[in-house]
C-alpha positions as CSV (number, residue, x, y, z in Angstrom):
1,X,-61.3,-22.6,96.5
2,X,-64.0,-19.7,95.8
3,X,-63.2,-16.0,96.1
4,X,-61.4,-15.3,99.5
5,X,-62.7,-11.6,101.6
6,X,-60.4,-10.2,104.3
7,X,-61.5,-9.2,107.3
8,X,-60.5,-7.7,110.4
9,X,-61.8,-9.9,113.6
10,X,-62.0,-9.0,117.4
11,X,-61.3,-12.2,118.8
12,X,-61.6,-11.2,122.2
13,X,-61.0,-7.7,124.3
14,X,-57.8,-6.3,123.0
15,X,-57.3,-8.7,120.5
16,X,-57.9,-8.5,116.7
17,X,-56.4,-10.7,113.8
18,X,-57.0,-10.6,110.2
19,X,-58.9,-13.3,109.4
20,X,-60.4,-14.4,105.6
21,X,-64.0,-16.1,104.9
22,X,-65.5,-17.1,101.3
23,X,-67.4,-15.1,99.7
24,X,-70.7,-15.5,100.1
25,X,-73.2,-15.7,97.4
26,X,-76.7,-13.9,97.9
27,X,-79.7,-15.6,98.2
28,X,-83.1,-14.6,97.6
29,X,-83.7,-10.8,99.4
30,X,-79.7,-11.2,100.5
31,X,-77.1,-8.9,99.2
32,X,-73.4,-8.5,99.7
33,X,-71.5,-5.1,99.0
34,X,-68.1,-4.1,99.1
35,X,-67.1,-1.9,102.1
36,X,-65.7,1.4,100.9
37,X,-65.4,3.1,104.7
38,X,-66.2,2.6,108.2
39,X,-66.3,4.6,111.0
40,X,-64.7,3.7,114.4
41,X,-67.6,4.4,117.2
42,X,-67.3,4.3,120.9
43,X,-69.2,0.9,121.5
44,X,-66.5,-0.7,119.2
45,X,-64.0,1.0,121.8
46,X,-66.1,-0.4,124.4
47,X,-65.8,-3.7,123.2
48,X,-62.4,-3.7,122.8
49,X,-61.9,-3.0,126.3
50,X,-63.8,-5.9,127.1
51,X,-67.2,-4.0,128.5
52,X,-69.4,-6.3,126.4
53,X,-72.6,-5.5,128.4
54,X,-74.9,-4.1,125.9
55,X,-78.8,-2.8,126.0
56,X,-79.3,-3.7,130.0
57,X,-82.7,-3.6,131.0
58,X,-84.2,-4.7,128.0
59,X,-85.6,-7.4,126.3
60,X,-82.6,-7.9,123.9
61,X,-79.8,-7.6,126.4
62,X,-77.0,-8.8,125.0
63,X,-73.5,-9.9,125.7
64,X,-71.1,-9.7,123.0
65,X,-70.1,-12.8,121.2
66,X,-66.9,-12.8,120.4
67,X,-65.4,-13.5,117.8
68,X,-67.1,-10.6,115.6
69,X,-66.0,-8.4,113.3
70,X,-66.9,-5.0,114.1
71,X,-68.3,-1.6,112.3
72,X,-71.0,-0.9,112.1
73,X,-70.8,3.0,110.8
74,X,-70.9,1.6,107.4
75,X,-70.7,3.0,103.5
76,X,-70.5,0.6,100.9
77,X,-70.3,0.5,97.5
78,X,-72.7,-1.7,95.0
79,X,-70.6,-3.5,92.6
80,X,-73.2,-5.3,90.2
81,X,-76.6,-4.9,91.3
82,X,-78.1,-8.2,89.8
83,X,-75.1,-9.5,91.4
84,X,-74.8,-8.7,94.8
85,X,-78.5,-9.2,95.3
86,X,-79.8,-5.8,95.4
87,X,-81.3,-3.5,92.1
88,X,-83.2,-0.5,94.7
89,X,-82.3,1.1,98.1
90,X,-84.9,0.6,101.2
91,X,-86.7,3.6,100.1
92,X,-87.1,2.4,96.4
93,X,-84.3,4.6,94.4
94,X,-83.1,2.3,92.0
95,X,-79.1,1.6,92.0
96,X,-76.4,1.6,89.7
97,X,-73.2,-0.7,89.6
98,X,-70.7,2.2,91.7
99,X,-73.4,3.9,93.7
100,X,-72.9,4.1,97.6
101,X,-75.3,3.1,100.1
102,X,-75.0,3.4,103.6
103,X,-76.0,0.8,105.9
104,X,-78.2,0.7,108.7
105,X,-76.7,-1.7,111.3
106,X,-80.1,-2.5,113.6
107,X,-81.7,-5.8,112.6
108,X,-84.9,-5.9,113.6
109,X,-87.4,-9.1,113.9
110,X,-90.4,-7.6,112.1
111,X,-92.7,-9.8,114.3
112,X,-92.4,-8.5,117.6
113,X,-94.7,-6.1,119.8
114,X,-92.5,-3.3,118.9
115,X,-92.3,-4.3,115.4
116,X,-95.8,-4.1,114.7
117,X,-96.0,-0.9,116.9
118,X,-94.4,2.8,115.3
119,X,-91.7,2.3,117.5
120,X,-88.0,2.9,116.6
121,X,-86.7,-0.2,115.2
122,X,-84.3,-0.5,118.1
123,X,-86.8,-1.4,120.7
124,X,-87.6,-5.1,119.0
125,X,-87.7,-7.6,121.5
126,X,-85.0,-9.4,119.3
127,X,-82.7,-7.5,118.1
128,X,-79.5,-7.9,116.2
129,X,-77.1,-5.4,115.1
130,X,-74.1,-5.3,112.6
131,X,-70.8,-5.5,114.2
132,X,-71.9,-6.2,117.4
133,X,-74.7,-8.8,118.5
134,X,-73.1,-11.4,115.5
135,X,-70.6,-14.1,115.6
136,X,-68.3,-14.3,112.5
137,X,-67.9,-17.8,113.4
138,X,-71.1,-18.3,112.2
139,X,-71.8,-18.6,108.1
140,X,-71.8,-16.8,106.0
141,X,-69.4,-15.1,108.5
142,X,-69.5,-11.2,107.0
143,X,-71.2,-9.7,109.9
144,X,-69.7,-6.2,110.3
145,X,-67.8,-3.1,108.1
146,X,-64.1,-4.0,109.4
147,X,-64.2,-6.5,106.3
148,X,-63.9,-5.7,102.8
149,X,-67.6,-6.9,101.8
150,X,-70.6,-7.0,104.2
151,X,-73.4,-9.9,104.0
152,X,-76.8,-8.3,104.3
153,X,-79.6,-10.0,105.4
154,X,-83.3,-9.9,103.9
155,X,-85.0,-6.9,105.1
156,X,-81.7,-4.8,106.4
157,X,-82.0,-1.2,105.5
158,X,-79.9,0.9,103.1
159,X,-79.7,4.4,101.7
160,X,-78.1,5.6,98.5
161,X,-75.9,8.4,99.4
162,X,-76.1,11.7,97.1
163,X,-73.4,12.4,95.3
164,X,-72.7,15.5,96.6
165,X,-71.2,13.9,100.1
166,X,-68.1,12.3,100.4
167,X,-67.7,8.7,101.1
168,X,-65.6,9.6,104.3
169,X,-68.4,12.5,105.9
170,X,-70.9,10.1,104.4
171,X,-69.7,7.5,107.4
172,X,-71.2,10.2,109.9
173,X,-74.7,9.3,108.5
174,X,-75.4,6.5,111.2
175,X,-74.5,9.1,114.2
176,X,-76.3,11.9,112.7
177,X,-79.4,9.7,113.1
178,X,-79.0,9.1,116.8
179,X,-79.4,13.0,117.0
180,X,-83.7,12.5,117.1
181,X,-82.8,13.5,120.6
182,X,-82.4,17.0,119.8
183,X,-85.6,16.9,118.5
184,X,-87.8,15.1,120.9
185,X,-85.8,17.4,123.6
186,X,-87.0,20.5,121.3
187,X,-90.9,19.0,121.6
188,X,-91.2,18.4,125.0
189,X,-89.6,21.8,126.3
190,X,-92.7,23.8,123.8
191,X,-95.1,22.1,126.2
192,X,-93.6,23.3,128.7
193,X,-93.7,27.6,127.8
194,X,-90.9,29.6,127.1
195,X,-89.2,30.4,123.5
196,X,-87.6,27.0,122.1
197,X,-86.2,29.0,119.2
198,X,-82.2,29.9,119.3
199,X,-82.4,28.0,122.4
200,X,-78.8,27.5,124.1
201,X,-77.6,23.7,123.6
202,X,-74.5,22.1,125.6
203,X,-73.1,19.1,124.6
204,X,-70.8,16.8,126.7
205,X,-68.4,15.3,125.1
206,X,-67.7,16.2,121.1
207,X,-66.1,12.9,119.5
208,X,-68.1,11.7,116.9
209,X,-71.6,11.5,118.5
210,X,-71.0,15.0,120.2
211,X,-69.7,16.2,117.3
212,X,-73.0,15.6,114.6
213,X,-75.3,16.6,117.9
214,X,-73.3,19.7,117.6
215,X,-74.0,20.0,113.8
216,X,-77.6,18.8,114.8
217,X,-78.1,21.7,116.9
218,X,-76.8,23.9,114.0
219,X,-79.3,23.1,111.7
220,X,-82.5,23.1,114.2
221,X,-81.5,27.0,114.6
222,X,-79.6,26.6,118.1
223,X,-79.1,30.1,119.4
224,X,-76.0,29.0,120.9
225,X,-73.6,25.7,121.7
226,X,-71.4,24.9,124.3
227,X,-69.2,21.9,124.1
228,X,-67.0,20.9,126.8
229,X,-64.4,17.8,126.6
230,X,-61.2,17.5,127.8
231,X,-59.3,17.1,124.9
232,X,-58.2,20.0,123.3
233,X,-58.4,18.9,119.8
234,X,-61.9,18.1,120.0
235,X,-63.0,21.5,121.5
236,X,-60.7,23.1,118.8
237,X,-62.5,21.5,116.1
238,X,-66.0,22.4,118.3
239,X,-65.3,26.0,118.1
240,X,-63.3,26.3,114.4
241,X,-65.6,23.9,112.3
242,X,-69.2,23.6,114.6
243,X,-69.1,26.8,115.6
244,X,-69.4,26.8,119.2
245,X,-69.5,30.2,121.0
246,X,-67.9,28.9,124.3
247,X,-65.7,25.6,124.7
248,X,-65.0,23.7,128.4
249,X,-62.0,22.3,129.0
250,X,-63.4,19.5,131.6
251,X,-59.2,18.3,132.1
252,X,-58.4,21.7,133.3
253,X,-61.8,23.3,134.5
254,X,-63.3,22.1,138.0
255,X,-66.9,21.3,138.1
256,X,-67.8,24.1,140.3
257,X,-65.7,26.3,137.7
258,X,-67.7,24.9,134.1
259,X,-71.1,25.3,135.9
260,X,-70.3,29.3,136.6
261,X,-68.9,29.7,132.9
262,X,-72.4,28.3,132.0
263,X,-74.6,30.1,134.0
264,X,-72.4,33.4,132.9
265,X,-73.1,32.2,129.2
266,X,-76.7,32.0,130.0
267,X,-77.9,34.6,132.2
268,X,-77.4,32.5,135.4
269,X,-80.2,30.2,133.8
270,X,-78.4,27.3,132.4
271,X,-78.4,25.5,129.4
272,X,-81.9,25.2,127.7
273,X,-80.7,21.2,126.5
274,X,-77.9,19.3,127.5
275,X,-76.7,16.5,125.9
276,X,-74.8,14.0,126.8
277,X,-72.2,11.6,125.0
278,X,-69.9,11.5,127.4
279,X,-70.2,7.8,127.4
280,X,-69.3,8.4,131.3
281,X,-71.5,7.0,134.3
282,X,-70.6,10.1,136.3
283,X,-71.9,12.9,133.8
284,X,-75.6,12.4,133.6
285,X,-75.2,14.1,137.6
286,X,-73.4,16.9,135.8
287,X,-75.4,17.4,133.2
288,X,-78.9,18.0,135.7
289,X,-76.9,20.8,137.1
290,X,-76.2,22.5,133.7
291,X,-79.6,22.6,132.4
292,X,-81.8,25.0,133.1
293,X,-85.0,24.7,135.7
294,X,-87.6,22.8,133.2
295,X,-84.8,22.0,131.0
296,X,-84.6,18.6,129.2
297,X,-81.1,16.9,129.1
298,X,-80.8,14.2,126.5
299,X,-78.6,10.9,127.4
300,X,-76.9,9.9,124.2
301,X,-73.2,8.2,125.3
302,X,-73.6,5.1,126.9
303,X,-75.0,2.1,125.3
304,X,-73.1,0.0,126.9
305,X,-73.9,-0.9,130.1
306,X,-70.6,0.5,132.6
307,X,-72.8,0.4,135.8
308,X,-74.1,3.4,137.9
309,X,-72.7,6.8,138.3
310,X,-72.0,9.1,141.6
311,X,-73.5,12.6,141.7
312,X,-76.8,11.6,140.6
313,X,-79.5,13.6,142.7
314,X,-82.9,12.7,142.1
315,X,-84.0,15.5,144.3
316,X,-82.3,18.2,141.7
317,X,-84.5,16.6,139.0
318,X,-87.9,17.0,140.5
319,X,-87.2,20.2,142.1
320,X,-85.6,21.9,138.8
321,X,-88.3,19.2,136.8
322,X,-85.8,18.1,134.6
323,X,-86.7,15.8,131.4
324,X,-84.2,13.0,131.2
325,X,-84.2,11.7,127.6
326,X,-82.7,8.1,127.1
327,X,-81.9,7.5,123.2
328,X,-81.2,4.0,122.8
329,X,-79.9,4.1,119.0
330,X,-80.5,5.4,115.8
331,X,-83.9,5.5,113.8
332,X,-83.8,4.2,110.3
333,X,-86.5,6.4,109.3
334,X,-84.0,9.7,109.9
335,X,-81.1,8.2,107.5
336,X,-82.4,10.4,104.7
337,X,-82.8,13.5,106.5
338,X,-79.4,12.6,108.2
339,X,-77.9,12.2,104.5
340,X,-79.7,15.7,103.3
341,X,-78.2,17.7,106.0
342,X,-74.8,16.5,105.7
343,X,-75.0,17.1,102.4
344,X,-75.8,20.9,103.5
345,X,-73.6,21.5,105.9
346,X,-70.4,19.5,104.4
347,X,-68.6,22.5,102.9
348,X,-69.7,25.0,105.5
349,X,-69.2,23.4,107.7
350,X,-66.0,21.9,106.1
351,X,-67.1,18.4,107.9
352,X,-64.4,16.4,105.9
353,X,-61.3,18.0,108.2
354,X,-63.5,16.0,111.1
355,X,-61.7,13.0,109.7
356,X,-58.4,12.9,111.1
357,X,-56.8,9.4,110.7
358,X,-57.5,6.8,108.1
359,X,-56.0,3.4,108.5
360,X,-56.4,0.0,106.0
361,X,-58.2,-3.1,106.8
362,X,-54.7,-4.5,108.3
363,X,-54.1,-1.7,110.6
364,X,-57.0,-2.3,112.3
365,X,-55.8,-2.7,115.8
366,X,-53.2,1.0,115.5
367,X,-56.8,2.4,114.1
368,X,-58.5,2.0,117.1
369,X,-56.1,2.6,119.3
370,X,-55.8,5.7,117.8
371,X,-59.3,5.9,118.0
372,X,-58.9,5.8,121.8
373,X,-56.7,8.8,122.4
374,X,-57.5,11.9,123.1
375,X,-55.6,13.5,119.6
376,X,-58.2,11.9,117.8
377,X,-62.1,13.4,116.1
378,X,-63.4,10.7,113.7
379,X,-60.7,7.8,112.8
380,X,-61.8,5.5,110.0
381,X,-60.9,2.1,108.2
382,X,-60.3,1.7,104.6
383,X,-60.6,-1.7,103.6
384,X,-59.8,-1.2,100.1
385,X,-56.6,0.9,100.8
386,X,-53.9,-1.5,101.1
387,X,-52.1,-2.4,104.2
């Protein structure tokens, strides 16, 4: 029997067993690398719970196939680059045995409409993803992070990381590429008059996508950030380590009660963006009233697919002409500006206390779990740690 690689598998909702597949050898434009850390994202949590609808509405609509193995916040680290298949990075840097990459999870086609379009590479027609759109019970099985190597496939995407970041704040790099938001909601409110510099941003909900749109909104020159949450940790970490100037408890704090804090903070106005990564069906209602008339509110949380929400008015939209901006993922073209400004902010910022549990491949159940709770900011797996 060949070499032997570990792996933690989600057999079902609620379910995950350690599970061991061979190791597969590269073909031509393939590569495997070893898995150094993972991050733990919502949509795994999601998954886990069973609420396996993902993408609705377009053409690569998925349900998830369980078994899979999941991750797919992803840095791994290049053994032997004749090898494992791989000698440069997507962007042409050449690598070294011991260099990092991180990898971009979105599979694209290449052939499609949107393909052969400049449109983000999540918008192909057919669309796979690591950790989630892939069957492990398919060869060559390695389809996800919570594993100790990853199988690539020709033409996925990945991105030396500097050595000046941290493996562990290096795992933010994915999530700090969904943040494009901030900056599509910055363009379309300077067509619309007023001063978009030191604009006031809110966001809902600061785990780990709330918390690099927070760090987002730092760099872009925001003139001040509101986060609200209802666990206290978060918000602590919000206002000690992301610097915002006012923090919502939304467990203790009525609606009627965090939309006057916000209209005090902002001269009765409202927010000048609003995001939301809530991940909740009944905050996109919420966030229209926090935003100010002409405002654009950027919808970041839910990529699953939980249903509709209550306290949605259309009419508030038009009359306050609100810009709703959908982001459905990550662009591969932002990983290197994602990987620069971590790199800037990591010791200001001090982005490595963000991390507050770290688990092995075998605890991969506690891990997310823990992920789950409300003590939690960014939980991630080791698979080289041990059990």
């Amino acid at each position: 029997m060949g070499a032997q690689v570990e792996a933690a598998v989600m057999t079902g909702p609620g379910s995950i067993e350690l599970r061991r597949y061979p190791y597969p050898e590269p073909g031509p434009g393939e590569a495997v690398v070893k898995v150094a850390a993972v991050g733990i994202c919502g949509t795994d949590k999601h998954t886990y719970r069973g609420e396996a609808s993902q993408y609705a509405g377009t053409l690569h609509a998925r349900e998830v196939p369980y078994p899979i193995i999941p991750g797919h916040e992803i840095v791994a680290v290049v053994e032997g680059p004749g090898a494992q298949g791989l000698e440069a990075d997507s962007e042409g840097t050449r690598l070294a045995a011991g260099d990092r990459v991180v990898v971009a999870p979105d599979l694209p086609c290449g052939k499609c409409y949107f393909c052969r379009g400049s449109f983000p590479y999540y918008y192909c027609e057919a669309l796979h993803d690591y950790g989630n759109s892939l069957s492990c019970d398919d060869p060559p099985h390695l389809f996800g992070g919570w594993a100790e190597y990853i199988y690539l496939f020709p033409g996925a995407r990945f991105f030396r990381v500097p050595d000046g970041i941290s493996t562990e704040v290096a795992v933010f790099t994915e999530e700090m590429a969904v943040t494009h938001g901030l900056d599509t909601a910055r363009s379309i409110a300077a067509q619309r008059g007023g001063d978009v510099f030191s604009e006031t941003v809110l966001v809902m909900g600061v785990g780990p996508l709330g918390m690099c749109h927070c760090i987002k909104a730092q760099a872009i020159g925001a003139g001040a950030l509101i986060a609200m949450d209802t666990s206290v940790a978060r918000l602590e970490a919000a206002a000690d380590l992301l610097g915002a100037s006012l923090t919502l408890d939304a467990g203790r704090l009525s609606r009627l009660e965090r939309r006057q804090a916000v209209e005090e903070a902002t001269g009765g106005r409202g927010a000048d963006v609003v995001v939301d990564c809530t991940g909740s069906m009944d905050a996109l209602g919420e966030a229209v009233e926090l935003v100010r008339q002409g405002g654009v509110v950027v919808e970041a949380g839910p990529f699953v697919d939980l249903g509709g929400g209550e306290h949605f008015r259309p009419a508030v939209v038009c009359s306050k002409e609100v810009a709703i901006l959908g982001v459905g993922g990550e662009r591969s073209d932002h990983y290197s500006g994602a990987l620069r400004l971590l790199q800037k902010t990591s010791e200001r910022l001090r982005l490595a206390d963000l991390i507050s549990h770290r688990f092995p491949l075998g605890a991969a159940q506690r891990a997310i779990e823990t992920a789950s709770g409300s003590s939690s900011l960014k939980v991630l797996i080791t698979p080289g740690s041990g059990r």
